[in-house]
N, C-alpha and C positions, 0 to 999 in steps of 0.2 A: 834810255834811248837818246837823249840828248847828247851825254857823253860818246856814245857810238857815233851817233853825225858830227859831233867833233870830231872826233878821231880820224874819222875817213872822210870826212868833206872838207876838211881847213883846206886842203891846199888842192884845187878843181883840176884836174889834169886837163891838158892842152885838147887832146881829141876831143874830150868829153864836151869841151864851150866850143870846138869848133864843129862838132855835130848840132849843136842847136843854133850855131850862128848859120848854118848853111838850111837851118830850115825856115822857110819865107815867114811864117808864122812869131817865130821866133826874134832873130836876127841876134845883130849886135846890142842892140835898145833893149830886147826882150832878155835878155842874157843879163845886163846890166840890170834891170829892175827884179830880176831874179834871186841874182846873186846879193842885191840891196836887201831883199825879202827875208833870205836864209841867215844875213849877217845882223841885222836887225833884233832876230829871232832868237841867233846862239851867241851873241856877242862876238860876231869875229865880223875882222877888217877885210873884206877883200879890196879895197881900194886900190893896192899895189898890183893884184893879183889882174884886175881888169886891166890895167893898163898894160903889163905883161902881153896879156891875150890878145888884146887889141895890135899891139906892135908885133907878133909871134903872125896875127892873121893878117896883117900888110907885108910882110918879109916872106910868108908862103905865098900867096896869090900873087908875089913879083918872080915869082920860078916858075909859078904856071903860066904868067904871062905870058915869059918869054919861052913859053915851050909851045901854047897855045893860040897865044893871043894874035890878032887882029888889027885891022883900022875899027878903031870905035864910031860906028854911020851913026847910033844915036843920037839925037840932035836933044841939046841941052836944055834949059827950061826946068819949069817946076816940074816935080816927081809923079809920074805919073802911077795912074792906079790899074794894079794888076788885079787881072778873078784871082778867086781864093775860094774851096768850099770848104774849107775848116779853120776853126781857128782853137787855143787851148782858151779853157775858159779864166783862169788865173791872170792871163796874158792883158782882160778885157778891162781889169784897172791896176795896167801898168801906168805909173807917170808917162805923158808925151810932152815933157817939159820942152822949151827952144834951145835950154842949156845942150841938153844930150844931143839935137839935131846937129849944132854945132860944134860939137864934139865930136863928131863922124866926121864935117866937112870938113873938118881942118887938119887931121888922120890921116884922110886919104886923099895925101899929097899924091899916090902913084897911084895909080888904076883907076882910071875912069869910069871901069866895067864894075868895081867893087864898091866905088862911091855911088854908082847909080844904083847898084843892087838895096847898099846898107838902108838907098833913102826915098827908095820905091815904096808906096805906101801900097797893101794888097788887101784888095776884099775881104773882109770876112765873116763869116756865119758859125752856125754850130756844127760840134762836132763832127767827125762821122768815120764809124770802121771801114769804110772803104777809102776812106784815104791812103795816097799809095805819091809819097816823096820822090820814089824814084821816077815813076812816071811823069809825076809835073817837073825833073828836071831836063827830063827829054824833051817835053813840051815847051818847053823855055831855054833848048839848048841854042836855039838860031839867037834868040837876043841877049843871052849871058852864055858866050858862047864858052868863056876859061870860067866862071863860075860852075857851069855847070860840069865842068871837067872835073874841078876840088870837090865837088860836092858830091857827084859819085862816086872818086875814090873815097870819102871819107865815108859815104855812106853804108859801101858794102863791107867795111869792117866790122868782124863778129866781135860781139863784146858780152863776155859770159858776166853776169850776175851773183851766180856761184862762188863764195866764199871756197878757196883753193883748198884752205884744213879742211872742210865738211866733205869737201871731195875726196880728198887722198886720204884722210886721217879717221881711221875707227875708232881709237884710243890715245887722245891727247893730243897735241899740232907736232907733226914732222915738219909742215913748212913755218919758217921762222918769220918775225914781223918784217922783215927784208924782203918778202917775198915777190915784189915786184923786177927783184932783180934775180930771178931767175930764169935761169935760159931754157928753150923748150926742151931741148936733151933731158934737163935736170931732171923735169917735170916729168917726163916718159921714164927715165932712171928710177924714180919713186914710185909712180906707178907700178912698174914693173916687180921692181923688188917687194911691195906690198903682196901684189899678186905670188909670187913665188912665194912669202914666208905665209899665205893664207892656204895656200898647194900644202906648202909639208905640214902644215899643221890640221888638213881634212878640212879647212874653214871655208872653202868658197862659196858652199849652199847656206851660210850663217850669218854672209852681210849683204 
């Protein structure tokens, strides 16, 4: 198992830290004591790989800015605290060192709306399955008003689970370890052709 979370977690794709950084619960802090947690764990570095994400998430919320953004009315001051009725429980002995607080302030040279988000402190309590992200971005779309623009488009991106060979593949991998570079055509091309050699061969009722 270990070996497999190396394999597939060395290197965190960009969506994937920007879907937890966009969750209140979470953030960029929560991301970072994470990413600490897992590297600790399997002996890898993300060190480079934060600072990557960190710079990757100030260069996209300056395209939503200027597509979205605003006068920032927010008046400045310590971080104030938002409700929260959830929170993950992992999250509840993340370090809140002062290193990482200042580590955000001095990041986010541009956006005000993104510096106030990262360092907004929010409520929180336990769990609960009704929790519903996209609603509390609606509910918080007047005061993060380009936050909440990134955060729903990142939000409503489907992201399959599924292992692509277990999908396409009855008998040994058709898709190769490259497989992220494949284009959807490819992917429907395989399918297809699967389908058709399972047709002539009477196999459809057999997988």
């Amino acid at each position: 198992m270990e070996t497999k979370l190396k394999k597939y977690w060395s290197t965190i794709p960009f969506l994937y830290a920007l879907g937890l950084i966009v969750d209140p619960r979470v953030k960029l802090s929560g991301l970072d004591f994470l990413l600490e947690f897992i590297g600790n764990n399997l002996s890898i570095d993300y060190s480079k790989q934060i600072t990557d994400i960190r710079n990757k998430l100030f260069e996209v919320f300056s395209i939503y800015e200027r597509r979205f953004g605003g006068v920032d009315t927010q008046p400045s001051g310590e971080p104030e605290t938002e409700p929260m009725q959830t929170s993950w429980s992992i999250l509840k002995w993340r370090k809140k060192s002062s290193s990482s607080s200042s580590t955000q302030r001095s990041a986010a040279s541009s956006g005000a709306e993104l510096n106030r988000y990262l360092e907004a402190q929010f409520d929180a309590c336990e769990d609960t399955e009704k929790f519903d992200l996209l609603l509390l971005w609606k509910t918080y779309s007047v005061r993060y008003l380009v936050m909440s623009h990134l955060a729903c488009d990142v939000l409503v991106i489907h992201v399959s689970t599924v292992c692509s060979e277990q999908a396409f593949s009855t008998s040994g991998r058709i898709v190769e370890p490259k497989r992220s570079c494949l284009t959807l055509e490819m992917v429907e091309v395989l399918t297809c052709f699967r389908n058709w050699e399972h047709s002539r061969k009477r196999l459809q009722n057999e997988t």
